[in-house]
N, C-alpha and C positions, 0 to 999 in steps of 0.2 A: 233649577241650577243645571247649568251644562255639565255631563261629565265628561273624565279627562279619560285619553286615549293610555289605554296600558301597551306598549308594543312585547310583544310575544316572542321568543324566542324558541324555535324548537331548532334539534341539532340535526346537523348533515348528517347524512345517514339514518336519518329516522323520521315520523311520520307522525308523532307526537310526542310533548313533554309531562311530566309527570316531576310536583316537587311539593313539597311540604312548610309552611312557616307558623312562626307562634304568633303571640302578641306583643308589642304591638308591631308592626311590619309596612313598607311604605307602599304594600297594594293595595293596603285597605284604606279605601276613600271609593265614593262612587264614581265609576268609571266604569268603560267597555272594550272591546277589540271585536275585530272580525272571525277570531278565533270559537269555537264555541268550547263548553266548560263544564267540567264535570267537579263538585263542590260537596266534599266531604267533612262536616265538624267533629273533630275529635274532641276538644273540650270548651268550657265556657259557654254561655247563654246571653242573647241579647235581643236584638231587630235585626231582622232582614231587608233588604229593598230589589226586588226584580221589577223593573219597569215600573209599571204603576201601581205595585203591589208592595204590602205592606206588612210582615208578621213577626212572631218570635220562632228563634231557635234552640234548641238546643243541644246536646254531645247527640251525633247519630244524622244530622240532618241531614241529606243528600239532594241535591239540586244539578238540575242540567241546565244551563243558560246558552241562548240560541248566538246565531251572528251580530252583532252590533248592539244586546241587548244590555242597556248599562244595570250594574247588580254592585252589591254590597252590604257586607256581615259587619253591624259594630258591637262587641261584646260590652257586655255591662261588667266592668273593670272598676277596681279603685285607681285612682293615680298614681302611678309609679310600679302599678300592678303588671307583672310579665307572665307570660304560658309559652314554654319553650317549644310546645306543640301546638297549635289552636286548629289546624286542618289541614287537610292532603287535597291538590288540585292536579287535573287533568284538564289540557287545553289540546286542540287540534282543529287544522281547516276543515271545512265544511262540504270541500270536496273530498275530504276520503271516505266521508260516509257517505256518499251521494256513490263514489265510486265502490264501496263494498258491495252496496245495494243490488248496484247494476254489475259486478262480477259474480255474486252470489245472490241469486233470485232467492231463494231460502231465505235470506233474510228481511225478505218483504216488511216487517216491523223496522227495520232500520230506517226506510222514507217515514216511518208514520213518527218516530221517535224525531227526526228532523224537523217534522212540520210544528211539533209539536215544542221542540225547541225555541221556534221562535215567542213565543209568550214566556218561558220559561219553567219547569217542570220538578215538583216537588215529589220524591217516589216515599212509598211506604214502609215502614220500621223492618218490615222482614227481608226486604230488598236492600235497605240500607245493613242490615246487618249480616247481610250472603258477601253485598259489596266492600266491604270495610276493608277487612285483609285481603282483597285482591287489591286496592286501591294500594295498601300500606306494601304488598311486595311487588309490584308494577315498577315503584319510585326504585328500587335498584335491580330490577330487571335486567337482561339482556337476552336476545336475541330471539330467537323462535319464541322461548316463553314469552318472552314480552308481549309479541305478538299476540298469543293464544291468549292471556290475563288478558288485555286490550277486548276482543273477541269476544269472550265472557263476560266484560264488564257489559258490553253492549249492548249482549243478548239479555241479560238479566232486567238492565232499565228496559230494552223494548217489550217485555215481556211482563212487566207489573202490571197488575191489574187497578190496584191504587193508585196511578200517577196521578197528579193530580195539577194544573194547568194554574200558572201565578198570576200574568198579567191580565191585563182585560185582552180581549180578542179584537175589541177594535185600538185597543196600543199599537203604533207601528213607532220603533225605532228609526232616526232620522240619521243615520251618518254625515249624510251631507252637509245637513243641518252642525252637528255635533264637531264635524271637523272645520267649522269657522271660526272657532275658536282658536286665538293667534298660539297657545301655547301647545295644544294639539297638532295645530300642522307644524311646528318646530320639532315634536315627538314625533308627528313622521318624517321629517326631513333627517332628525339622526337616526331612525332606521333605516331609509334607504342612501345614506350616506354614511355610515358607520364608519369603514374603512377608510374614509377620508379625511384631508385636513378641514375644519372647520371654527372659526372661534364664536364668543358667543354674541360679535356684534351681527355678523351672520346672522343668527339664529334668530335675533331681535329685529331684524329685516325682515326675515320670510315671516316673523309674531304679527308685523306692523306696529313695532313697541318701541320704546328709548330703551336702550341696554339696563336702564336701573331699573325701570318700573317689569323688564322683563326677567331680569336677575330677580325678583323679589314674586311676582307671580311664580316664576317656575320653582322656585324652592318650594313657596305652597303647596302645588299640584302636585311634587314628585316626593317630597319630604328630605329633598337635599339638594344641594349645588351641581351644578353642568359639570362639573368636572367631576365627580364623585358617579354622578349620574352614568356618565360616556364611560369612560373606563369599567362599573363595573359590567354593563354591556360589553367593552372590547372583551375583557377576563372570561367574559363567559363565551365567547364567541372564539377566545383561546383555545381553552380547556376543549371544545368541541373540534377544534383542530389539532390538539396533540392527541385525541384518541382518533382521529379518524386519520390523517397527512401525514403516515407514518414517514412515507419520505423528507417531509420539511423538517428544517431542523428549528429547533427554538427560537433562536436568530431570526430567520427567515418568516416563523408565523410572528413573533411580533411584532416585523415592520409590515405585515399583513392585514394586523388585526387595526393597525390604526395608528401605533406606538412608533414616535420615532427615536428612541433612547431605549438602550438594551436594560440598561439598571433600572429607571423606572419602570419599567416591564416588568422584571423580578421583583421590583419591590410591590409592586402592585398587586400582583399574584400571590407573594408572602402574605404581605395584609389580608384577601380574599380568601383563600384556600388553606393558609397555614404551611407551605413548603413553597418551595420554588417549582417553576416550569419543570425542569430535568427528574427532579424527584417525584411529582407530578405522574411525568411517564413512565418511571421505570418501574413503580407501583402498579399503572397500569401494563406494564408491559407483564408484570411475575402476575397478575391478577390473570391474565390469558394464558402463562404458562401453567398456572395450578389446575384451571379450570379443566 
């Protein structure tokens, strides 16, 4: 089974994302990104799948998944069953740690931790349990600490002695392969098209699909409609410019983000975040004057 392409969003001004979801959630289906991943289970027990690899998990597991390597947690649930928590994830390029490496020779375990990523890597109970609460206060971090939590996560995975290596070693993830899939390369095209206007016969163009049979794959893959899908990408791609484009006003980042109606913007944000755009900021503005 192909998997489907998760696009990644990490925020301007930063270097990796760090967030949390329950059960059930629309990233869990087997899929990959170029991102690598850091895979923390706070609760619930099931199967895992890294590559060719196959096991159970449970509360505590800790997994690093390399470049392109497709992974996926499904918890053994009842139907209708929800976990407002189920795990905490860290995602970042694969050039930052290739670049820590080479700024800080001391951390010579950081190349080996990379190579090591790519099969995919299951670390040990003592290590998932040093890591846990660095993971859980990462997710609302800022600034220098973040950094330093990040630094310490990284040092503790390269420095386990238990790691322990998922797929086979002759596994190679094929992206090439993986992004032939019509509804994957549609998932890249509204990434590097986000801010722009597109509709979805577009998109069933670049699929090589009729609009309905592509409309009906992509809810599959994504667990909702294009339009649900896009938007909340723009929202999040908002939010990361009203904490960073202090100069742009509201207005302005949401004919940015994609949005060409000011009310739909706000309504949209409502639904997603619970406030509007302005209130938004100005929480984050008293949140930097407290600090």
């Amino acid at each position: 089974m192909t998997p489907d392409l998760e696009v990644v969003q990490i925020g301007q001004g930063q270097s990796f994302t760090a967030w949390a979801h329950g059960w059930p959630f629309h990233t869990v289906r087997w899929h990959f990104h170029p991102e690598l991943e850091i895979h923390h289970v706070v609760a619930t027990s099931g199967h895992y799948y890294v590559g060719d690899f196959i096991g159970d998990f449970g509360p505590g597991n800790l997994v690093l998944t390399g470049p392109n390597l497709p992974h996926n947690w499904v918890s053994h649930m009842a139907p209708g069953e929800t976990v407002a928590l189920r795990n905490r994830v860290l995602q970042f390029p694969q050039d930052l740690l290739l670049r820590l490496a080479d700024l800080f020779p001391d951390t010579g375990g950081f190349q080996a931790l990379f190579a090591q990523s790519r099969r995919g890597v299951v670390f040990s109970d003592a290590t998932s349990q040093a890591c846990g609460p660095i993971l859980a206060e990462l997710i609302g971090a800022k600034g220098p600490r973040r950094a330093a939590l990040f630094l310490d996560l990284l040092a503790r995975l390269a420095s386990d002695p238990g790691a322990t290596c998922l797929a086979s070693d002759a596994y190679l993830p094929d992206p090439s392969g993986f992004m032939t899939d019509g509804v994957n390369k549609a998932l890249a095209f509204i990434n590097q098209n986000l801010t722009e206007d597109f509709a979805e016969t577009d998109l069933a163009l670049v699929a090589g699909m009729t609009a309905s049979a592509f409309s009906r794959s992509f809810r599959r893959h994504t667990g909702m409609g294009l339009v649900e899908y896009v938007n909340r990408l723009r929202i999040n791609l908002a939010c990361q410019m009203l904490m960073n484009e202090v100069a742009m006003t509201v207005t302005e980042i949401c004919f940015a983000v994609g949005f060409n109606n000011l009310s739909n913007f706000n309504r949209q944000f409502l639904r997603r975040k619970g406030m509007n755009p302005s209130r938004f900021r100005a929480l984050l503005e008293a949140n930097q004057l407290a600090a």
